[in-house]
mmCIF entry with sequence, helices, sheets and N, C-alpha, C, O atoms, coordinates in Angstrom:
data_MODEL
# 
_entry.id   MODEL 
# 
_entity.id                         1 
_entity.type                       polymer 
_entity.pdbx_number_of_molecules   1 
# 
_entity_poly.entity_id                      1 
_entity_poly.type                           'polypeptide(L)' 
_entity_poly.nstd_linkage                   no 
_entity_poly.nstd_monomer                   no 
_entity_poly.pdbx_seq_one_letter_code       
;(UNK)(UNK)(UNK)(UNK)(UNK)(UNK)(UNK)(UNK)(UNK)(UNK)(UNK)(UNK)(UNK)(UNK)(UNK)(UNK)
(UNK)(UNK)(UNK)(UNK)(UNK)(UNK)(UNK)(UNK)(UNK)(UNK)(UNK)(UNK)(UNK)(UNK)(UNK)(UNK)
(UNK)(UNK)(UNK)(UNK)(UNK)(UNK)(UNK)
;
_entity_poly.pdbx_seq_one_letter_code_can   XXXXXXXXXXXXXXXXXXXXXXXXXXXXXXXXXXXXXXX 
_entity_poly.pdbx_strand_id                 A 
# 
loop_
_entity_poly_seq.entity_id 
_entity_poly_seq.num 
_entity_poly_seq.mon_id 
_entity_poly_seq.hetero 
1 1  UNK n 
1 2  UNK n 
1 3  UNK n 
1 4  UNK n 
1 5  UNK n 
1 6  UNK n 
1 7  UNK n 
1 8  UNK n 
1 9  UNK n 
1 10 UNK n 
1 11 UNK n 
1 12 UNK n 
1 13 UNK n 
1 14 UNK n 
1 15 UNK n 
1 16 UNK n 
1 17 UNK n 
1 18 UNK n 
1 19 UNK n 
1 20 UNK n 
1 21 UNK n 
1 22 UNK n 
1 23 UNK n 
1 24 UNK n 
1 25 UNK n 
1 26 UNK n 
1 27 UNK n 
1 28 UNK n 
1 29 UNK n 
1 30 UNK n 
1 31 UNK n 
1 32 UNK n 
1 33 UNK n 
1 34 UNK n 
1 35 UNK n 
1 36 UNK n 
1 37 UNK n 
1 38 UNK n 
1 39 UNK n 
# 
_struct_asym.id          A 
_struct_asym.entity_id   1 
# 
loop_
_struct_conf.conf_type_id 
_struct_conf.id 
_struct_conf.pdbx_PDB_helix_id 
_struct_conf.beg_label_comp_id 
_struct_conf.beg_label_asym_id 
_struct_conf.beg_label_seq_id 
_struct_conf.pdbx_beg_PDB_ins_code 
_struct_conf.end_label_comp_id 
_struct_conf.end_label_asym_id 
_struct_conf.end_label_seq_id 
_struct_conf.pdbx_end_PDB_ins_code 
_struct_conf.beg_auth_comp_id 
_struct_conf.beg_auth_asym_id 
_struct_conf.beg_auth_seq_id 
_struct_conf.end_auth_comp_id 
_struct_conf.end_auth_asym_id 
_struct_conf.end_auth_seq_id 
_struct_conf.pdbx_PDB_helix_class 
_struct_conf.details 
_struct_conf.pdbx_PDB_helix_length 
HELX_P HELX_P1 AA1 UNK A 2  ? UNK A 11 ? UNK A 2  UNK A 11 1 ? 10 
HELX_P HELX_P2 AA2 UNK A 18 ? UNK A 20 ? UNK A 18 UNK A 20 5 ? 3  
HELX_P HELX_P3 AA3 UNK A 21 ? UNK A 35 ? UNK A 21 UNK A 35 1 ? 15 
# 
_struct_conf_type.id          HELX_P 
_struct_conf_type.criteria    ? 
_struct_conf_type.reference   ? 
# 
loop_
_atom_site.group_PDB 
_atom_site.id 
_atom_site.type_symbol 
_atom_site.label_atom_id 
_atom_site.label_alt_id 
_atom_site.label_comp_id 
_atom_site.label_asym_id 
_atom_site.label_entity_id 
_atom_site.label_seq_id 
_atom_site.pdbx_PDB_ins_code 
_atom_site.Cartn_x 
_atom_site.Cartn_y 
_atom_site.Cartn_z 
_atom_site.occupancy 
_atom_site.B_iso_or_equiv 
_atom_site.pdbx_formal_charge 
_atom_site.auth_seq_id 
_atom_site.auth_comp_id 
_atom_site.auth_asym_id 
_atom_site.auth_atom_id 
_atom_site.pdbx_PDB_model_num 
ATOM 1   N N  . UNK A 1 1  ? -0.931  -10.626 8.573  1.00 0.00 ? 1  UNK A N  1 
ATOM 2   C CA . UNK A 1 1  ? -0.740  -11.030 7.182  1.00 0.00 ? 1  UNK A CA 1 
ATOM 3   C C  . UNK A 1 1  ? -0.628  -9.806  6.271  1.00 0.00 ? 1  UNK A C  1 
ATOM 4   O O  . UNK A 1 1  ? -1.217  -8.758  6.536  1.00 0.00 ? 1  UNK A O  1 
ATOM 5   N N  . UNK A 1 2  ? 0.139   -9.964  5.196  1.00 0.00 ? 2  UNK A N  1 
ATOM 6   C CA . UNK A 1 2  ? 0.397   -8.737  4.132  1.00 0.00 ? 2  UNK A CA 1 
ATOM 7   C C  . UNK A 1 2  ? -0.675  -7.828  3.891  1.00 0.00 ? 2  UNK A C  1 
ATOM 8   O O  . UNK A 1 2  ? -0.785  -6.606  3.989  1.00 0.00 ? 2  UNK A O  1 
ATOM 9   N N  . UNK A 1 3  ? -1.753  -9.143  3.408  1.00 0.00 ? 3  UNK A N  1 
ATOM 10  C CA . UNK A 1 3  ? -3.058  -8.546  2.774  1.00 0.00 ? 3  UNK A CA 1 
ATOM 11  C C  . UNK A 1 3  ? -3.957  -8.147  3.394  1.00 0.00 ? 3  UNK A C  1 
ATOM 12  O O  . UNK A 1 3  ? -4.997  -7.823  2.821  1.00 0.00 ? 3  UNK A O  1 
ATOM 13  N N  . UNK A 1 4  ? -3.789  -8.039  4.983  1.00 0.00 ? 4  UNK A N  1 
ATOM 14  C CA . UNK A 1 4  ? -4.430  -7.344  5.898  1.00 0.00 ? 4  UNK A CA 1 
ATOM 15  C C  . UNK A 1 4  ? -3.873  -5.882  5.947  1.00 0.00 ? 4  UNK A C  1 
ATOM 16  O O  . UNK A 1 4  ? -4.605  -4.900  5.819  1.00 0.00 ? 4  UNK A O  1 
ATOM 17  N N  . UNK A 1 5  ? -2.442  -5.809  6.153  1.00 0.00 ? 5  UNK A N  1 
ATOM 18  C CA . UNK A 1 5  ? -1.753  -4.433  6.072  1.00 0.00 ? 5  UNK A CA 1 
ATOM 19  C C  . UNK A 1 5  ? -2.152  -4.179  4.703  1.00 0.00 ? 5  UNK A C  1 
ATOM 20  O O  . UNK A 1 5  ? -2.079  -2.968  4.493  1.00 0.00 ? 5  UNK A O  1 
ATOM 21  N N  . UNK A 1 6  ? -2.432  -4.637  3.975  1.00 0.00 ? 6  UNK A N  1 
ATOM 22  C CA . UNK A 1 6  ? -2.759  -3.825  2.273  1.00 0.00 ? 6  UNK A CA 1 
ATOM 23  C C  . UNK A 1 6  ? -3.749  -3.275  2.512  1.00 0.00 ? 6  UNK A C  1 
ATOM 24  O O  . UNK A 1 6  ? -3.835  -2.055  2.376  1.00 0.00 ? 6  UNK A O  1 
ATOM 25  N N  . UNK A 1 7  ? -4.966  -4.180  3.016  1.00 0.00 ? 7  UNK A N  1 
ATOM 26  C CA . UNK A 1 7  ? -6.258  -3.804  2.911  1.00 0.00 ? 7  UNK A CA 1 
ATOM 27  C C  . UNK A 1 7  ? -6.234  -2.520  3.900  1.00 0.00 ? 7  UNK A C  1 
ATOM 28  O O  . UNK A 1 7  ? -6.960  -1.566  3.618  1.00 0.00 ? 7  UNK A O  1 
ATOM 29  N N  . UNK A 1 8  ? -5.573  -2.484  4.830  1.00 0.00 ? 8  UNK A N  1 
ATOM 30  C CA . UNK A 1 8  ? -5.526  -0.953  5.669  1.00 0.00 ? 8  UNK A CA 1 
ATOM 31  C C  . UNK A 1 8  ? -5.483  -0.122  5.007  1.00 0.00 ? 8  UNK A C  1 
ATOM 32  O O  . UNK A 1 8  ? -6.442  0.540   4.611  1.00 0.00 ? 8  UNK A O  1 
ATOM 33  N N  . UNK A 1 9  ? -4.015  0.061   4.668  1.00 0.00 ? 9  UNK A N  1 
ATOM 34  C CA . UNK A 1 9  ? -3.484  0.896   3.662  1.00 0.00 ? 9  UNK A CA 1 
ATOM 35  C C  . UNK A 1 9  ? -4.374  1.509   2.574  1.00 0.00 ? 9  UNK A C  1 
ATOM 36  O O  . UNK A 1 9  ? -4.480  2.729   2.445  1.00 0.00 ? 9  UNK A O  1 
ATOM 37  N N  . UNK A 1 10 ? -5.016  0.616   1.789  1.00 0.00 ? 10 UNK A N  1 
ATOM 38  C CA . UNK A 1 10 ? -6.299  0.855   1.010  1.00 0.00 ? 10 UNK A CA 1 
ATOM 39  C C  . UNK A 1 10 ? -7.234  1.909   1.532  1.00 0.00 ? 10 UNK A C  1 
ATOM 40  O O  . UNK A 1 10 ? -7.224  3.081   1.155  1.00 0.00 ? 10 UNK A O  1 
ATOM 41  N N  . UNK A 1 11 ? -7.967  1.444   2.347  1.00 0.00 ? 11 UNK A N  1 
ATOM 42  C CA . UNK A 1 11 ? -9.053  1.935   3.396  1.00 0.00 ? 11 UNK A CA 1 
ATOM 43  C C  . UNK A 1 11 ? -8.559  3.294   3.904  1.00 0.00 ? 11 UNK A C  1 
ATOM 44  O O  . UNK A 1 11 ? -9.292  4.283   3.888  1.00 0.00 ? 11 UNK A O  1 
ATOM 45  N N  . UNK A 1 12 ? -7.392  3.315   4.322  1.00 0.00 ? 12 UNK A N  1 
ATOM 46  C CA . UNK A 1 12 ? -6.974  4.460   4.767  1.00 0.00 ? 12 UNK A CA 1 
ATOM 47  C C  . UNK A 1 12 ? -6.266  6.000   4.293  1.00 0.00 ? 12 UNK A C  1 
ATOM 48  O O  . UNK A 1 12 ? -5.949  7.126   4.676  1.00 0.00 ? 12 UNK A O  1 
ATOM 49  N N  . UNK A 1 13 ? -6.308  4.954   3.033  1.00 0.00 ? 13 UNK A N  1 
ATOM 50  C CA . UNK A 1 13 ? -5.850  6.361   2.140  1.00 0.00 ? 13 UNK A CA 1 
ATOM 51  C C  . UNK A 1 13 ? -6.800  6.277   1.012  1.00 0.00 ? 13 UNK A C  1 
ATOM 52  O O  . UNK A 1 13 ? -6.267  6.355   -0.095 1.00 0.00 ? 13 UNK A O  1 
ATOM 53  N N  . UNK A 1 14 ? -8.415  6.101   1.043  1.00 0.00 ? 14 UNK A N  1 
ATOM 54  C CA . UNK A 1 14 ? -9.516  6.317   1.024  1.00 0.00 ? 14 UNK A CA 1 
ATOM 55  C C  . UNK A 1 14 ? -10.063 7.158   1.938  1.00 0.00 ? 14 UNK A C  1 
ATOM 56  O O  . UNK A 1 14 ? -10.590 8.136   1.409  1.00 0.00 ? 14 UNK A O  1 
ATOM 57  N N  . UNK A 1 15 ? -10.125 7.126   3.111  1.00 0.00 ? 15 UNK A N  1 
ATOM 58  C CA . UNK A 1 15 ? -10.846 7.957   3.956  1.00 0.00 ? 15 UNK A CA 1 
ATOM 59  C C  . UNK A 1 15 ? -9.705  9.202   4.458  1.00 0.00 ? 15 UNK A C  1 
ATOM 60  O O  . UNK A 1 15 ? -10.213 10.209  4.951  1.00 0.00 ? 15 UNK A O  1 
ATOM 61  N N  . UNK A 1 16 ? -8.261  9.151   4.348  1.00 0.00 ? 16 UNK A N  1 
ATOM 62  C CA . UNK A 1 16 ? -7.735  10.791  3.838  1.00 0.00 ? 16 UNK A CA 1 
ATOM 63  C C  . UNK A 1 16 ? -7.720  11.082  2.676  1.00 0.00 ? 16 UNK A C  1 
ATOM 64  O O  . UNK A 1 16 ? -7.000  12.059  2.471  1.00 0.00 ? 16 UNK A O  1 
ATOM 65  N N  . UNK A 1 17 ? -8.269  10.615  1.651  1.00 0.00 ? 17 UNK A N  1 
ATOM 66  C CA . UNK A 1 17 ? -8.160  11.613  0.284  1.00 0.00 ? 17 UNK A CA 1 
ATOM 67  C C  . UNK A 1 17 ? -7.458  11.181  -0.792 1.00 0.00 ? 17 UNK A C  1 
ATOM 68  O O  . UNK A 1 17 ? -6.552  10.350  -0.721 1.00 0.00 ? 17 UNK A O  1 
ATOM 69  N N  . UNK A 1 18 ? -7.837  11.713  -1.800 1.00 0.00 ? 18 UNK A N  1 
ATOM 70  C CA . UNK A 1 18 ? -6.933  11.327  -3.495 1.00 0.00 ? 18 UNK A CA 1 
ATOM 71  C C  . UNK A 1 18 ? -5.898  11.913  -2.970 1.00 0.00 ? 18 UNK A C  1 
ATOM 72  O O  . UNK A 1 18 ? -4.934  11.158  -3.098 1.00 0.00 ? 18 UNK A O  1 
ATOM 73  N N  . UNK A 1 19 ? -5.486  13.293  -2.216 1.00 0.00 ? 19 UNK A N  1 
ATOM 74  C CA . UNK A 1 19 ? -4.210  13.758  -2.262 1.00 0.00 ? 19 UNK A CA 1 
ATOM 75  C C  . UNK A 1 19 ? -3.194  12.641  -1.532 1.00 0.00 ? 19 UNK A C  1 
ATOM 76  O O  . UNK A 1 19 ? -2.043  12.813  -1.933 1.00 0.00 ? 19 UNK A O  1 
ATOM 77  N N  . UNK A 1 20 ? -3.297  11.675  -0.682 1.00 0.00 ? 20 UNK A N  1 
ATOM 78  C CA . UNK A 1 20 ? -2.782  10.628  -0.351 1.00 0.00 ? 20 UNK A CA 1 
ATOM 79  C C  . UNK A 1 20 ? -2.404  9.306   -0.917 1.00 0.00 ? 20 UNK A C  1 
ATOM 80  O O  . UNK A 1 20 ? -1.830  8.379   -0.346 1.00 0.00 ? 20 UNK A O  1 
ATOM 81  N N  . UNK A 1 21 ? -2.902  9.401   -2.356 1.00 0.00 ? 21 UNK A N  1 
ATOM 82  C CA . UNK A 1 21 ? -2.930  8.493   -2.917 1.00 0.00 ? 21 UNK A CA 1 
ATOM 83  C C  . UNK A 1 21 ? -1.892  8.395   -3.865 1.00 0.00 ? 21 UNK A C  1 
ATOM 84  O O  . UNK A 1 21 ? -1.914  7.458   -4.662 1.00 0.00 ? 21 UNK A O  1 
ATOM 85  N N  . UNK A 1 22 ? -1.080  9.141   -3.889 1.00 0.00 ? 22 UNK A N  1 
ATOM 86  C CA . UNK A 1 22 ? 0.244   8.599   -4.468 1.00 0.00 ? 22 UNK A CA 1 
ATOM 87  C C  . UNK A 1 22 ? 1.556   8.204   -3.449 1.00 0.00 ? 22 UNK A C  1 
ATOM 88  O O  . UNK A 1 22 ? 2.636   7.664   -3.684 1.00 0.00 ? 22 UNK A O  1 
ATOM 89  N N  . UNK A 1 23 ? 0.998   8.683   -2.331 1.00 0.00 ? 23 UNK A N  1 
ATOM 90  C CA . UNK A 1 23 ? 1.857   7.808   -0.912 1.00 0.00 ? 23 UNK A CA 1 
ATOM 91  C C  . UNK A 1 23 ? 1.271   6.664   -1.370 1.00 0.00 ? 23 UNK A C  1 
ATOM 92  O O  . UNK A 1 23 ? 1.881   6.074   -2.263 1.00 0.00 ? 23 UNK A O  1 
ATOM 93  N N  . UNK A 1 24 ? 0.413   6.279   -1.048 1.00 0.00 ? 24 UNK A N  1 
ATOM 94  C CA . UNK A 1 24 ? -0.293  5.255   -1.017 1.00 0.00 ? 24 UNK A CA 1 
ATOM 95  C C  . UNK A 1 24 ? 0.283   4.307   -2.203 1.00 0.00 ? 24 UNK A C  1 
ATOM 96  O O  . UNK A 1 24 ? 0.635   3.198   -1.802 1.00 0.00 ? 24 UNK A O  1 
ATOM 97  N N  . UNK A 1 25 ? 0.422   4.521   -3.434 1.00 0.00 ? 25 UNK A N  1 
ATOM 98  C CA . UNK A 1 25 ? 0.732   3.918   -4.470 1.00 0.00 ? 25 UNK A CA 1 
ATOM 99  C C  . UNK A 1 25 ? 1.968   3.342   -4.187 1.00 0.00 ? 25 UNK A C  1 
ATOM 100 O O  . UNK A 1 25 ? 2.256   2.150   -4.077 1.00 0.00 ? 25 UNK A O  1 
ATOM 101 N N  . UNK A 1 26 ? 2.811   4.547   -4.060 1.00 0.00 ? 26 UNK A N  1 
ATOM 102 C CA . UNK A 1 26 ? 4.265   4.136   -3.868 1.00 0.00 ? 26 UNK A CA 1 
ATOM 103 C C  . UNK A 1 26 ? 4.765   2.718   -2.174 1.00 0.00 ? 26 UNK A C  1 
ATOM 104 O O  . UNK A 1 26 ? 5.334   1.672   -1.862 1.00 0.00 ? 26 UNK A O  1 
ATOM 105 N N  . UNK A 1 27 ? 4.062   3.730   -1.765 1.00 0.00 ? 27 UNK A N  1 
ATOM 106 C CA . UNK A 1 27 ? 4.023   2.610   -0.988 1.00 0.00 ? 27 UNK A CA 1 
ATOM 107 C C  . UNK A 1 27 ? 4.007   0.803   -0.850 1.00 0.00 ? 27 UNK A C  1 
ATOM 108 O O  . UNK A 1 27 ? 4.561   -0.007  -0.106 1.00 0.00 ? 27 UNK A O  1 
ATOM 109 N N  . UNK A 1 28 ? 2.995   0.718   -2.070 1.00 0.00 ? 28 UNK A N  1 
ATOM 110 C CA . UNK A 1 28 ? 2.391   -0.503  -2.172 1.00 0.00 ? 28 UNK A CA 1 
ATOM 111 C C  . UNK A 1 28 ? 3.417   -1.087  -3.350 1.00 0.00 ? 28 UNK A C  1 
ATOM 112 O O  . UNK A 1 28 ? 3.810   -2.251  -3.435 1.00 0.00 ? 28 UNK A O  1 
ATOM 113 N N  . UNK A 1 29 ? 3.710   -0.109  -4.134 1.00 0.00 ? 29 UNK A N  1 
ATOM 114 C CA . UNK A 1 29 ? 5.135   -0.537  -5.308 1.00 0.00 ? 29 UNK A CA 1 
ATOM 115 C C  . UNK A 1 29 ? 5.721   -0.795  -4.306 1.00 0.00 ? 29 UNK A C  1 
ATOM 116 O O  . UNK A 1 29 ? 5.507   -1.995  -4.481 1.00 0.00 ? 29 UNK A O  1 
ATOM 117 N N  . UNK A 1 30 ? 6.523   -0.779  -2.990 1.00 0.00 ? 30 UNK A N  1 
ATOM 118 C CA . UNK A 1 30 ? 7.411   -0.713  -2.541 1.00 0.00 ? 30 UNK A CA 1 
ATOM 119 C C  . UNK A 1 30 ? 7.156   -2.165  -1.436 1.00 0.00 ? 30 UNK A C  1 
ATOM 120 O O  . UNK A 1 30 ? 7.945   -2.991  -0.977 1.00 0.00 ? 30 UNK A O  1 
ATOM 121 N N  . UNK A 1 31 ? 6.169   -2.040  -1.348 1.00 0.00 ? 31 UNK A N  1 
ATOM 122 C CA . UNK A 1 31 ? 5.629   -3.085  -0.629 1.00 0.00 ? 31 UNK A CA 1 
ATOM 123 C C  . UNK A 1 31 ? 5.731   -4.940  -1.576 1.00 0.00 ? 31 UNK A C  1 
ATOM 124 O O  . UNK A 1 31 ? 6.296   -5.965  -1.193 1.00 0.00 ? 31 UNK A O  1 
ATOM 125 N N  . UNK A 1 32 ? 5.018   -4.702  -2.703 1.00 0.00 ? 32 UNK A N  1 
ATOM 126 C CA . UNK A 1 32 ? 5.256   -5.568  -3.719 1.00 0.00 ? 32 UNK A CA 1 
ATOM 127 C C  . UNK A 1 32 ? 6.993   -5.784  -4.260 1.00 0.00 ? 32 UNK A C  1 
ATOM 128 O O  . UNK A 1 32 ? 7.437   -6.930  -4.195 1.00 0.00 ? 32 UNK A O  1 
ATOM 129 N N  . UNK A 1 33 ? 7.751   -4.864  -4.684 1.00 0.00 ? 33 UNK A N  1 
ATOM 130 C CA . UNK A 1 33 ? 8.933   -5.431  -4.548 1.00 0.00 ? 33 UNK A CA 1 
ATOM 131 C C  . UNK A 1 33 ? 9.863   -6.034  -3.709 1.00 0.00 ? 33 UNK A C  1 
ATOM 132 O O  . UNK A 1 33 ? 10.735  -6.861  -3.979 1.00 0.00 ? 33 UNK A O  1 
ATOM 133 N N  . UNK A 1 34 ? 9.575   -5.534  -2.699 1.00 0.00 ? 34 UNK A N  1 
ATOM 134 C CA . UNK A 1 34 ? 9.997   -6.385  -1.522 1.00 0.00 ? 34 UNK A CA 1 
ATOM 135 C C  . UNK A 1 34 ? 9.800   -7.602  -1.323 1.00 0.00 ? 34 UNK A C  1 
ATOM 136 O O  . UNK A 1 34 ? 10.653  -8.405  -0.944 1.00 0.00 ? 34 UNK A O  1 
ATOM 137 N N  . UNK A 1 35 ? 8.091   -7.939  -1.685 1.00 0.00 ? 35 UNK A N  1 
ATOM 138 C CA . UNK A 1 35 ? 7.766   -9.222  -1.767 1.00 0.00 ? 35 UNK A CA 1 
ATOM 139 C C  . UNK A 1 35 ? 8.565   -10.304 -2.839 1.00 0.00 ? 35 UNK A C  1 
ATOM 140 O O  . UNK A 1 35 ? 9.072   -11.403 -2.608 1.00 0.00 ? 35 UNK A O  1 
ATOM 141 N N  . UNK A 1 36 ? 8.475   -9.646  -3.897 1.00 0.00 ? 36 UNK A N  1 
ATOM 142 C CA . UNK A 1 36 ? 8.796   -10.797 -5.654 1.00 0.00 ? 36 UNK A CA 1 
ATOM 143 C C  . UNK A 1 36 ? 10.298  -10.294 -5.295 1.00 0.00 ? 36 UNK A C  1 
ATOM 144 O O  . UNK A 1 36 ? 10.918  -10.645 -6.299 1.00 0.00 ? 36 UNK A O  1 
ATOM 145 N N  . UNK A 1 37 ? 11.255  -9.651  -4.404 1.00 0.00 ? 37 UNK A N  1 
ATOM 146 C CA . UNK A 1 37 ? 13.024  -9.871  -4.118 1.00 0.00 ? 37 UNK A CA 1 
ATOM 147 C C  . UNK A 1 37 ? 12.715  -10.851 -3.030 1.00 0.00 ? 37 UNK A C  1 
ATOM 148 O O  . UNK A 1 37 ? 13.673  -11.605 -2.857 1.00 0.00 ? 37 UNK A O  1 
ATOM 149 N N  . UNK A 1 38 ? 11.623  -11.119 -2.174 1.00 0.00 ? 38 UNK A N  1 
ATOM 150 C CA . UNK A 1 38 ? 12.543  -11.958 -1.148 1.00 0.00 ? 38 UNK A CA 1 
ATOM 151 C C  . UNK A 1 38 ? 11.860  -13.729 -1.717 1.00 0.00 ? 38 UNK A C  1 
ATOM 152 O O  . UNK A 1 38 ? 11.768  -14.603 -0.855 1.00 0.00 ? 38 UNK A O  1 
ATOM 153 N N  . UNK A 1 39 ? 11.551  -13.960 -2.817 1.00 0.00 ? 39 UNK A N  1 
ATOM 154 C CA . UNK A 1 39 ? 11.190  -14.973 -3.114 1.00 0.00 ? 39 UNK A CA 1 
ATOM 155 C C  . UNK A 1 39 ? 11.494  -15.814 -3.513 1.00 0.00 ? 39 UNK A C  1 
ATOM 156 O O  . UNK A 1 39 ? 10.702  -16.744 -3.670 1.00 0.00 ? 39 UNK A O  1 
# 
């Protein structure tokens, strides 16, 4: 489920660091548009 891969994602760019956390962001923008286009 999505919100299982989110919650990873979360967790995991928590335990490498703030410097990961704008992967992380973008990521999840990228993740969310994908969602609200295929709807």
């Amino acid at each position: 489920m999505w919100w299982n891969f989110t919650l990873d994602l979360s967790f995991r760019a928590k335990r490498s660091g703030a410097w990961n956390l704008r992967h992380f962001l973008k990521t999840f923008t990228e993740i969310a548009s994908s969602l609200r286009s295929s709807q």
